[in-house]
Wavefront OBJ file of the C-alpha trace (Angstrom):
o trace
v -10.770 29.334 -70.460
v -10.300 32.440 -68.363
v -6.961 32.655 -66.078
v -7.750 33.323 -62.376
v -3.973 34.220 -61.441
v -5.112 37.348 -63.753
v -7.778 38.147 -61.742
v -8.429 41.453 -59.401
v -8.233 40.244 -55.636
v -11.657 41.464 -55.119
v -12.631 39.037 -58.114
v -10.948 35.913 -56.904
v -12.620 36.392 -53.477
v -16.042 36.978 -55.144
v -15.468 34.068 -57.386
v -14.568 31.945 -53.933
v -17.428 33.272 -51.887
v -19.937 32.268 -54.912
v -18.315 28.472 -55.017
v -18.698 28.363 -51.229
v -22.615 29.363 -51.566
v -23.145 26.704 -54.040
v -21.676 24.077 -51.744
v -23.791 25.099 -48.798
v -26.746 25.593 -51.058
v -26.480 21.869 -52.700
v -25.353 23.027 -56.228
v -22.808 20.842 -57.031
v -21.486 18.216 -59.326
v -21.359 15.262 -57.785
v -17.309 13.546 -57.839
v -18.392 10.196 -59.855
v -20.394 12.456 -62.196
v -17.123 14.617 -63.139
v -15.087 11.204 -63.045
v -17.737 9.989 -65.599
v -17.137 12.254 -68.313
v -13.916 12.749 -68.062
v -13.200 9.534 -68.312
v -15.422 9.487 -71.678
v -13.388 12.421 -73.205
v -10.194 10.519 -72.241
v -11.750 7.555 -74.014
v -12.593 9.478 -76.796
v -9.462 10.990 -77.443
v -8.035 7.481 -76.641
v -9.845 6.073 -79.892
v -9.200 8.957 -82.346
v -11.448 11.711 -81.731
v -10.200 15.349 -82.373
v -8.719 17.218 -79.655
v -10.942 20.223 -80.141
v -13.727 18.177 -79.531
v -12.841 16.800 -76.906
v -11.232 20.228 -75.590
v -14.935 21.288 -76.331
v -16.469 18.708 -74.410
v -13.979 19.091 -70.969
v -15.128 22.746 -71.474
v -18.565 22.103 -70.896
v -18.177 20.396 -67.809
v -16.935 23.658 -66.326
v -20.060 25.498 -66.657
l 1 2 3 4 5 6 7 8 9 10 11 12 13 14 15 16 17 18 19 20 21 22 23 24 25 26 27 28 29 30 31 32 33 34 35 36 37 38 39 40 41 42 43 44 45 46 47 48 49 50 51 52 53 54 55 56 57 58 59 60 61 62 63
């Protein structure tokens, strides 16, 4: 995953401004749909899965 305290100023605002359009424009993840698979990664990792898999997984949700 990228590091934002290495970004440009001019790309942390862009990256801000574009967040801020997707909330006005509806596209979002709703809270108990993050909550929901995080919780299943936890789980996973809980009963023995690999880390990188589940690393892989809590990955995803960031897209």
């Amino acid at each position: 995953m990228e590091n934002s305290a290495k970004w440009s100023k001019e790309r942390f605002d862009a990256e801000l401004e574009k967040g801020y359009n997707d909330m006005l424009n509806g596209r979002v993840t709703p809270w108990n749909d993050v909550y929901a698979k995080l919780s299943k990664a936890i789980s996973e990792i809980n009963n023995g899965a690999p880390v990188v898999d589940a690393e892989k997984f809590i990955k995803g949700l960031m897209i």
